[in-house]
N, C-alpha and C positions, 0 to 999 in steps of 0.2 A: 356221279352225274348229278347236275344241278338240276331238278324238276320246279317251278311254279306252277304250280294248278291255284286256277282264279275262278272264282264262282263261291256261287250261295250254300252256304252251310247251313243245317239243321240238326236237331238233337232228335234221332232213331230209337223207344223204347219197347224191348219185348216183355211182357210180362204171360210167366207161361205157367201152367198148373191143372188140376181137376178137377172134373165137372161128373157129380155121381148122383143130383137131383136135381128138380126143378124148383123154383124159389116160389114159398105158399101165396105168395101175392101176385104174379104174373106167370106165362109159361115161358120164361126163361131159364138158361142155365144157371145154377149157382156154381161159379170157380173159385175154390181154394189153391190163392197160390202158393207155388213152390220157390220163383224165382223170378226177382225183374232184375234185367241188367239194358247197359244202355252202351250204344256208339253211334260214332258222328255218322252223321247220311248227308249227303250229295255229294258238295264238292269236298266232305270232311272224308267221308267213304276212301274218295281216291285218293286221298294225301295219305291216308291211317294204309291201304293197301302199297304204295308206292315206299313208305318206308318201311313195311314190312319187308318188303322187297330188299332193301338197304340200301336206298337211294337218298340223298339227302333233297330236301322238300321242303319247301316255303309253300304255305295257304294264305293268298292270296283274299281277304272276303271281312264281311261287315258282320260283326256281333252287337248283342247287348248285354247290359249290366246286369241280367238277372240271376237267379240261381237254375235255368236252365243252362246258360250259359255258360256258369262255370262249371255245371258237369259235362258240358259239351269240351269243353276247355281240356278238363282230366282224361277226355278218352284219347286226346291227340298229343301223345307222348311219342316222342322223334318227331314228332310235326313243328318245324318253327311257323309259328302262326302270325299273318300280317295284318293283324284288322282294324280298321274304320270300324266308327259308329254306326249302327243299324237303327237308331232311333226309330225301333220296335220291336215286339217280345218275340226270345226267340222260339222259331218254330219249333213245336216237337209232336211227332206222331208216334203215338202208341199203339201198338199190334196186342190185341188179346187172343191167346190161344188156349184151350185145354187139350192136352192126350195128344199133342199134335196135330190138331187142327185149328186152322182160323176161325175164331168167332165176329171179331171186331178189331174197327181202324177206328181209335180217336186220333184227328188232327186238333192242335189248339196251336192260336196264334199263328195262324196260316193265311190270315185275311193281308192283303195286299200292303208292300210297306211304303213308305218315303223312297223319293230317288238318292240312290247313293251317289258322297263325294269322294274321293278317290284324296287318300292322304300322300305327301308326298313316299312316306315308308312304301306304299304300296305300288305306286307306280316306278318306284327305286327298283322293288323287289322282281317285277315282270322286265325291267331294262335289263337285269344280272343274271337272267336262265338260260340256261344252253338248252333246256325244252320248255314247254309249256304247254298244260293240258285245261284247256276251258269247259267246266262241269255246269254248264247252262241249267241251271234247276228254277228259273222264272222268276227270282227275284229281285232283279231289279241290277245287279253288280254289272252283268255285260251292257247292260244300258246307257253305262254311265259314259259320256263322253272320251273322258280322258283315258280310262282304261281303253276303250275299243282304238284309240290314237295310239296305246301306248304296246298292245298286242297286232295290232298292224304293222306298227315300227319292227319290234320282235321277230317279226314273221318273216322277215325278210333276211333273216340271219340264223336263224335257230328253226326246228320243227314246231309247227305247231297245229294241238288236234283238239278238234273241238266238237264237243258231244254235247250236240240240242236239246232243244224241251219245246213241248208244242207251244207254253204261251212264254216262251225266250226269246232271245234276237237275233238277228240275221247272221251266222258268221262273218269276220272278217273277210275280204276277198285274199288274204296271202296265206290263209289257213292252207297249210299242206295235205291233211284230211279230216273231213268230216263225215261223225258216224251217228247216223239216225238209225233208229230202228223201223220196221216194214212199217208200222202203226201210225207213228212220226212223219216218214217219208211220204204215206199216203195221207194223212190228214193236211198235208203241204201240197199237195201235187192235184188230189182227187185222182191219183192214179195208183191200183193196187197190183200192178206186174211192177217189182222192183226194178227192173231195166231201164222201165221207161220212165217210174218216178225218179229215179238214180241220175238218168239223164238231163230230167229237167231243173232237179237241183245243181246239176253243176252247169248249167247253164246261167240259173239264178243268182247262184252264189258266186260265181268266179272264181271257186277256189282250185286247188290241184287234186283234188281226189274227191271220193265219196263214197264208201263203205256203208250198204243198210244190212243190218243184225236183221238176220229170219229167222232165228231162234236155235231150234234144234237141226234145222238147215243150215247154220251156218252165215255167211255172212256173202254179199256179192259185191264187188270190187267196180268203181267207173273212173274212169281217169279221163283229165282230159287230154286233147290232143299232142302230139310230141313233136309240135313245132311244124310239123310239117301242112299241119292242118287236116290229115287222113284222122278222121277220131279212132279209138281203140274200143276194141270189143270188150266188156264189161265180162269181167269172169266171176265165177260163184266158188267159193271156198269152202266144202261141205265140213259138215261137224260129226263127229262121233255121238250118236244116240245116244242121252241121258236120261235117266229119270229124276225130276228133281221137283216137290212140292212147291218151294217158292223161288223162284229164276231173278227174286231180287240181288241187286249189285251185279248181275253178269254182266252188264252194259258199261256200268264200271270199271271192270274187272278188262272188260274186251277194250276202252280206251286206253288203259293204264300199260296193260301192253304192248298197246300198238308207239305210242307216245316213244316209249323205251327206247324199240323194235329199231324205230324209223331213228332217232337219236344215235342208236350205234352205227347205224350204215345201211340198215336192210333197206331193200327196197319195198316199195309198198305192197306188193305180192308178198312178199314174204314177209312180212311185218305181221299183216291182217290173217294170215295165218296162224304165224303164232299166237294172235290177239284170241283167235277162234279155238285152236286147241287149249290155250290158257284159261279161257271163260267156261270152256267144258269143262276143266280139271278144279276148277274153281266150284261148279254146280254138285261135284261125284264130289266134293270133301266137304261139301254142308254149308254151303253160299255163303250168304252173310252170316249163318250161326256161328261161319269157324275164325268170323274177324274179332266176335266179343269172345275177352279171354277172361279171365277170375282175375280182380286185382292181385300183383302180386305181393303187393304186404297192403292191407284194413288200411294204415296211415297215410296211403298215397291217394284214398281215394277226396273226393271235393269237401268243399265246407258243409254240406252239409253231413255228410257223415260224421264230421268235427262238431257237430252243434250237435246231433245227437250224444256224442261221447260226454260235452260238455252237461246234456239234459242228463244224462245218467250221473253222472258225479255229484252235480246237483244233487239229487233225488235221495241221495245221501248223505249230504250237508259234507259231500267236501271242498275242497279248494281249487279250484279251476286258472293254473299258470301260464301265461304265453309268452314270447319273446319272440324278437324277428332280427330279418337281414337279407343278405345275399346270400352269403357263407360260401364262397368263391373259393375253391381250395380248400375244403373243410383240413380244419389244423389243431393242434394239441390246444389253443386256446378257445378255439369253439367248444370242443368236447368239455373242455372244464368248465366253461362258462352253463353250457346245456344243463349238466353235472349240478351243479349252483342249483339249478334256475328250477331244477324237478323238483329238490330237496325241500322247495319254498310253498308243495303244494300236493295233490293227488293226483293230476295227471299234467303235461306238458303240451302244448300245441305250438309247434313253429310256423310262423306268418313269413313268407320266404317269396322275398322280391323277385318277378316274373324275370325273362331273358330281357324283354324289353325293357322294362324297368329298369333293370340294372344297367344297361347301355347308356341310357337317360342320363343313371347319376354317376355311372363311371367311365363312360367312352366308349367307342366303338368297337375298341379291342375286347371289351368284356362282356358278360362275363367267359372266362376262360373253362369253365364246365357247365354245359348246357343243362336247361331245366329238369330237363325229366331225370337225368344222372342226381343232379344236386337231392331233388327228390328223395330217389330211392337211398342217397348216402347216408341221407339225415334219418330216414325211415328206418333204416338198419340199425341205429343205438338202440339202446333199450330203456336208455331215458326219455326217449320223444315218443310221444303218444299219439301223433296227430302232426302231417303237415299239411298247411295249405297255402297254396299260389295265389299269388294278390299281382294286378295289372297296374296300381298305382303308381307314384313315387313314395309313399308313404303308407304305411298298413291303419292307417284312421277309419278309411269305412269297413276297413274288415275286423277290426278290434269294436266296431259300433254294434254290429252285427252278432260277434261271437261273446261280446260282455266279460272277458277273463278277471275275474276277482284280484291278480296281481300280472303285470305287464314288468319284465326287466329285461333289463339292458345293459351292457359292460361299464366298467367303470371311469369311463374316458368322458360319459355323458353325465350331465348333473340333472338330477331328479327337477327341480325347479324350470329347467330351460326346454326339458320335453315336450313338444304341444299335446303326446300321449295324459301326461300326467292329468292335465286339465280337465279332458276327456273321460279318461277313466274316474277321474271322482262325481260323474254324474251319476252314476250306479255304483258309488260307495266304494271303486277298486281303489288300487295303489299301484304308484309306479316307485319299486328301487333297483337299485343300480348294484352291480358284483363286482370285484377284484376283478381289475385291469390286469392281464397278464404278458408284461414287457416282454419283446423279441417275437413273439406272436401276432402277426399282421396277414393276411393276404396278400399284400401292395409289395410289400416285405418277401416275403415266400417268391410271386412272381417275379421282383425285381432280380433274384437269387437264380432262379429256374432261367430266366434271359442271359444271365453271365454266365452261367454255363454253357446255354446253347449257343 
């Protein structure tokens, strides 16, 4: 199943550890950490959940060029990501805990952004879903004209659920269901019986449904009428009693399934059910703690853990080697080439052209193995030391960045005509070039894998 979840993404980080005194200059905690790790939150939350799932998923949403960014970027692996520019930094909100407890929320770069324009990639991407889930987190993406044109169209063919935010926008009117929570529904309403706020939203809204999350009550269902114009009595879905310290992502947790739910056929009773028993089973396995997982290999994580590796080698006066590409079919002349390229230095970082990127410069069919795969294939040698995902057509600004003391490249390219070359001799690098290894292609390979099929 084709999922587009559209809305505003954010970078989510915990940093968690122990607090055994108070710090000699104020009566605060002093925390020694143990562990920060990070995942996407909003609408990243429900793409990174929904492929969990094993759904295929397109994100929908507006980033920026910084280094929050691109670790926001590394945690959404099986997420094809469709973004526009956000020209502004991206959010990220830090959670400080000791011993498991909360201490502290730093939000940064949370101040109000620019109106988003809506590229055509992304308005392509909400025409081509057979569902669609809207993670309304108030910044700006449902605002933008052409998406709410272009999820209205949608609506009209496909399920579509869409889960609010107090300073978000108004649902579409063909949304199938929308799910506020009591909190939500009554800061809309100024009415705190769910029934009757229930009801006036779907009055407001025009949409087909209206589901408000009560928490550990479960959720209560308002439909509107069934043509006949008799309205339907609003039913309450109870939930299995949980205990759960933070009940963040359950709202998440509860659209993503309902989205699905209603996708395969269920009707909305039954949909919002399993939304409810799934956001319970979601809270009893440790909410959002059980979405961040340990990278599975050091080298897959973002640039900056590359620039640390690179600080370290440094610090030892050794030689810092990168090289880049696609690597579409990793093949016996990659490995060699790699093979080459380690040999020329102490450690290796490959600069590995995004999904997008690669469409760019090779067509729409490609590439033929999706990022996060290519990732982990390259991760797996034991000559690469470090990969990192670049969004350009060119690795220039992430070679500007990461400074590699020698940049190569096969031997098909001439050292002179590389615009790397130039580049790299600002900071004293070198660009050379390795044995071309004839019959080794990609283009080649794929061409081969087509005559057979």
């Amino acid at each position: 199943m084709r999922i587009t979840v559209v809305g505003d993404t954010l970078l989510d980080e915990d940093l968690d550890g122990s607090a055994t005194r108070l710090a000699p200059d104020a009566p605060v905690p002093v925390v020694q950490l143990d562990s920060r790790t990070h995942r996407a939150g909003g609408a990243g939350l429900v793409a990174t959940l929904l492929a969990a799932d094993g759904h295929e998923v397109e994100l929908v949403t507006v980033l920026s060029d910084d280094t929050a960014a691109r670790t926001l970027r590394a945690t959404l692996a099986g997420v094809r990501v469709v973004a526009g520019p956000s020209n502004a930094p991206t959010p990220v909100k830090t959670r400080l805990h000791a011993a498991g407890h909360a201490l502290a929320r730093i939000d940064d770069g949370c101040a109000p952004p620019p109106p988003v324009a809506a590229s055509p990639e992304m308005l392509a991407a909400i025409a081509a879903a057979d569902a669609v889930l809207v993670a309304d987190y108030g910044r700006g993406v449902t605002r933008c004209p052409e998406i709410r044109a272009a999820l209205d169209s949608v609506a009209g063919r496909a399920p579509l659920v869409w889960d609010p935010h107090p300073r978000g926008e108004r649902p579409v009117a063909a949304a199938t269901l929308v799910t506020p929570n009591l909190a939500e529904a009554s800061g809309l309403t100024g009415q705190t019986d769910p029934a009757v706020a229930a009801a006036q939203l779907l009055e407001r809204w025009g949409c087909d449904a209206v589901a408000v999350t009560l928490g550990e009550r479960g959720a209560l269902l308002a439909r509107s009428d069934d043509g006949t114009g008799e309205a339907r009595q609003p039913v309450v879905l109870p939930a299995e009693p949980v205990q759960a310290a933070d009940t963040c992502g359950a709202g998440d947790r509860f659209a993503a399934t309902a989205v699905t739910r209603i996708a395969a056929g269920d009707d909305l009773e039954d949909a919002v059910r399993a939304a409810v028993d799934t956001a319970g089973a979601f809270l009893r396995a440790g909410g959002v703690a059980s979405v961040v997982r340990p990278d599975p290999h050091p080298s897959q994580r973002p640039a900056g853990a590359a620039e640390e590796l690179i600080a370290s080698v440094r610090a030892r006066g050794g030689t810092v080697v990168a090289t880049g590409g696609c690597f579409d079919l990793l093949h016996a002349g990659h490995v060699r080439t790699l093979e080459t390229a380690s040999g020329l230095g102490d450690c290796l970082i490959v600069c590995l052209n995004s999904d997008d990127s690669v469409r760019r410069l090779k067509g729409e069919q490609r590439p033929i193995i999706g990022e996060a795969d290519r990732v982990e294939l390259l991760s797996a040698l034991r000559m690469v030391d470090a990969v990192v995902v670049f969004e350009e057509d060119s690795p220039e600004t992430l070679l500007a960045r990461l400074r590699p003391d020698v940049w190569v490249k096969g031997g098909d390219y001439s050292v002179d005509a590389l615009p790397e070359t130039k580049l790299l001799a600002e900071w004293g690098g070198r660009t050379v070039t390795v044995p071309f290894h004839l019959g080794h292609s990609t283009t080649s390979l794929a061409a081969a894998l087509a005559a057979v099929g």
